[in-house]
N, C-alpha and C positions, 0 to 999 in steps of 0.2 A: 277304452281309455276313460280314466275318470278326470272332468273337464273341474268339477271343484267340490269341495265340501261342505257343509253347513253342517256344524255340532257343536257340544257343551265341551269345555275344553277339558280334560282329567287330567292332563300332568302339563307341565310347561316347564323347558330348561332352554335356555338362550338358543340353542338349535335344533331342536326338538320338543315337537308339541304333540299330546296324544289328543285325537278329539273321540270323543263318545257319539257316535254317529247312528243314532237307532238302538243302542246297547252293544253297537260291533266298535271297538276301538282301532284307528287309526294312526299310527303312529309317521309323523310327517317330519321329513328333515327341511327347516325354515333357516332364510340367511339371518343375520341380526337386523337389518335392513327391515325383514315382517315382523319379526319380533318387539321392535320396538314401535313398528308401526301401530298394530294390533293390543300390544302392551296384555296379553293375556293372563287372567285369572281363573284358577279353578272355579268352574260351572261358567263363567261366562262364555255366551253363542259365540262363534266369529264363523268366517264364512272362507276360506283359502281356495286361491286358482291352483291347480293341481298339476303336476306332469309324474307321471308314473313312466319311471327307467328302468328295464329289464335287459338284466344282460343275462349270460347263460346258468347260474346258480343264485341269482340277489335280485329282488324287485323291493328297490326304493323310489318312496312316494314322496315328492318335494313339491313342498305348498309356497304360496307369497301372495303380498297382501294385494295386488295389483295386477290386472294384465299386462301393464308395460315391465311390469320385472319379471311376470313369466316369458314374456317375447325376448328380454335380455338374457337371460337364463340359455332359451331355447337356440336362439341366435349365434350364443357361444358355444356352444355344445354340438350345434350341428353344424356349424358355420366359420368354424377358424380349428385348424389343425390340431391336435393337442390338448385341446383343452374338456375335460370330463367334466361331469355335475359338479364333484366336488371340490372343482377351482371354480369354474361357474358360481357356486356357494360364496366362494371363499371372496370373492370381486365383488358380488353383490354386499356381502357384509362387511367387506372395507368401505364401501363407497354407493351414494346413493344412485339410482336410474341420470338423473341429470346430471351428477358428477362425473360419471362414467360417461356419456354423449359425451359432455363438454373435453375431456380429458382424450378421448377419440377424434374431436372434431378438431384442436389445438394440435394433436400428436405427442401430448403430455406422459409418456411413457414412464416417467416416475409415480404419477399417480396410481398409477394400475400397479404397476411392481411393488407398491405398498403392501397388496392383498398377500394375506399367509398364503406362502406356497406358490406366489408370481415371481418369478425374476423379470429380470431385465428383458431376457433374449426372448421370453414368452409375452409380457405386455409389448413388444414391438411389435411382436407378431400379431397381436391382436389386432392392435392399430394398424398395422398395413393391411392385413387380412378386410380389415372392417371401412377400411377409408377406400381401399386402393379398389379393392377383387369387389366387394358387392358395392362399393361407392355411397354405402348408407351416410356416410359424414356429412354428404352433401344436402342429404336433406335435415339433419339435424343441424346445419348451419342455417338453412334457410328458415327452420324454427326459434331459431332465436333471433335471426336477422324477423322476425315474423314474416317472413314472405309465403309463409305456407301456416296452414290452421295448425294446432294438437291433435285435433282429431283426424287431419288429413296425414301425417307424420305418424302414431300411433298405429293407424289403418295400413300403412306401409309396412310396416316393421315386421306386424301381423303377417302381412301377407306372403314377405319375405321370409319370413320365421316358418311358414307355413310349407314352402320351396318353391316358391312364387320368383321367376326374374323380377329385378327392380322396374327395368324400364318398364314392362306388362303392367306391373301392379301400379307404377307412377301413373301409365297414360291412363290405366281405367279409372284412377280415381280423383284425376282431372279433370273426365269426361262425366263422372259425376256429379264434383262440385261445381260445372257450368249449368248442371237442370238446376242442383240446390245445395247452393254456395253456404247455407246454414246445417248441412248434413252431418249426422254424429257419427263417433268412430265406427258404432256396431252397422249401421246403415250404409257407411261405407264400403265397409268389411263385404256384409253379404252383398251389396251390390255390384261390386270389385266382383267376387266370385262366380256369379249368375254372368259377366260378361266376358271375362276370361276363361268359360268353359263350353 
């Protein structure tokens, strides 16, 4: 699996970016969301979190500017019925990572269904899919209610994204932030993993 990239950027088009990676060119489909993130110029570095999708004749390599928008990417794609990279893409570049919570956590199914290529009957599904069956809403309520950290919330998502139960991933990184209630997401992450396994 390639985890990210770091290269000089050789072409950039609103959803696809090639990066020059050692003299090997990588050609990465990005939502508008990293694009404008990253705002990329020929030769300038940038660095993209990666997910490489292989189905039986095609491997596309979809980059973004963030962990949390590759855990949303990943989340959708493995984790609500129907929905492939390229609506995965398509949500992300309607709408940003917190627009999307927030639009999940309300049950806002008009905002999703904006995304090219969402209907209606597909962003409900999301929403129920994402609130109801894995119960992520709830912790993305309680981050804005701030009753839980970013980094405790982020480290979720991850770990969920990863095929982690919630409840599992919630207790172990509870059991965490009581040694060290200042703990970052990646410190959560691996330590979540080292106690769930």
């Amino acid at each position: 699996m390639i985890a990210f990239l770091r290269g000089a950027v050789a072409e950039a088009l609103p959803q696809s970016i090639v990066l020059d990676v050692g003299g090997v060119g990588y050609e990465v489909q990005v939502p508008l969301s990293t694009y404008d993130a990253i705002n990329p110029v020929v030769g300038q570095v940038v660095m993209l979190k990666t997910h490489l999708h292989i189905r039986e004749n095609l491997q596309v390599l979809y980059g973004f500017a963030s962990d949390e928008e590759r855990d949303i990417f990943r989340l959708l794609i493995d984790r609500v019925s129907g929905i492939g990279p390229a609506t995965a893409i398509a949500i992300l570049s309607g709408m940003n990572v917190t627009s999307f919570k927030s639009a999940v956590v309300s049950g806002d199914v008009q905002s999703i269904a904006r995304a090219k290529g969402v209907g209606k009957k597909t962003a409900e599904r999301i929403v129920l899919e994402l609130k109801d069956k894995i119960g992520l809403a709830s912790t993305w309520e309680s981050q804005q209610e701030g009753t839980t950290t970013q980094a405790a919330a982020d480290a979720e998502l991850a770990l969920i994204a990863l095929g982690f139960k919630q409840t599992e991933s919630r207790k172990a990184i509870k059991a965490l932030l009581k040694e060290n209630p200042q703990a970052g997401t990646d410190e959560l992450i691996r330590g979540a993993l080292r106690h769930m396994s």
